[in-house]
C-alpha positions in Angstrom: 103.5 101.3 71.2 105.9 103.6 69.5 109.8 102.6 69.9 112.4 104.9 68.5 109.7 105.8 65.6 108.3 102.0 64.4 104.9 100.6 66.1 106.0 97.6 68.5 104.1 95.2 70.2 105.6 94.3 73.1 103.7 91.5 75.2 103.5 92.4 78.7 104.8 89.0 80.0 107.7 89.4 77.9 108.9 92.1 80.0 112.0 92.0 82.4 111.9 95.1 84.1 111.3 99.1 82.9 114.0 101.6 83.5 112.8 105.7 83.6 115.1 108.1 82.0 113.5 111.2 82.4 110.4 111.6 80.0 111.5 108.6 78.4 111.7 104.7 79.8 113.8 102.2 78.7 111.9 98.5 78.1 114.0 95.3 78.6 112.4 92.5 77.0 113.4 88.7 77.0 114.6 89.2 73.6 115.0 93.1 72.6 115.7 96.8 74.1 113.0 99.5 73.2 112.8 103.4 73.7 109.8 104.8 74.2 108.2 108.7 74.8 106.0 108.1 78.3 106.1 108.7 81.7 107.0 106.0 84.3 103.6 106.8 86.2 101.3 106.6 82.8 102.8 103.4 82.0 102.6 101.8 85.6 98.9 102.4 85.3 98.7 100.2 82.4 100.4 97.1 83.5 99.2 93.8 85.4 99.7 93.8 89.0 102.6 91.5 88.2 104.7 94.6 87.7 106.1 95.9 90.9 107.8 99.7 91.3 111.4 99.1 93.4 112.9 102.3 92.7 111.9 106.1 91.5 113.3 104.9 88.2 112.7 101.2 87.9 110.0 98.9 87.4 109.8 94.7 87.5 107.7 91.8 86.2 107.7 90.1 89.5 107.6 86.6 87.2 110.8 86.8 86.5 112.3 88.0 89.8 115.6 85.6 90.8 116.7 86.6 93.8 116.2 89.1 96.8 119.5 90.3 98.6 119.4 93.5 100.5 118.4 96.0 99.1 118.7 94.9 95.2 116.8 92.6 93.3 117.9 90.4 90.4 116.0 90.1 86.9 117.4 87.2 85.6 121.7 88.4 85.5 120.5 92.2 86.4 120.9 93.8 89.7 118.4 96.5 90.4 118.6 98.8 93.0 115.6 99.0 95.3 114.5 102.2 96.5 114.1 102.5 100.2 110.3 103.5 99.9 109.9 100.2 98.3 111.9 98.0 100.4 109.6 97.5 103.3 107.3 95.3 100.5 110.6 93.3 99.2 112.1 92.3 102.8 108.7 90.3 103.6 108.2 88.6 100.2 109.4 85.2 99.5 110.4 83.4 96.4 
């Protein structure tokens, strides 16, 4: 995949979460940070069934989900918001 103009491989179970910014989403890796030209909804299609949508603008790899507390989930130290479209699917999962 193309991230701020170099081809990157980025292994999907490396992935923390995916953040939209308009035509553009944000990847947060274990390791790195990378930029990349898609949609939120093209990219969703491509992923495991791991990968959970919580919010309009953020995506998670389930795998490394920490902790459930209201309506925000934690990614290892990061709070995400979860939208309330998505939250019927989080209050009824356990850890």
């Amino acid at each position: 995949m193309k991230s701020e103009g170099r081809q990157v491989k980025i292994v999907f179970d490396d992935i923390l979460y995916v953040e939209g910014l308009k035509d553009y989403l944000k990847i947060i890796t274990k390791k790195s940070k990378h930029l990349i030209l898609e949609t939120m909804k093209s990219f969703e299609e491509r992923l495991p069934s791991n990968f959970k949508r919580v919010h309009r603008s953020y995506l998670i790899n389930t795998n490394h989900l920490t902790a459930i507390d209201g309506n925000s989930v934690y990614i290892k130290d990061k709070l995400i918001p979860v939208g309330e479209t998505y939250r019927k699917e989080f209050k009824n999962m356990n850890l």
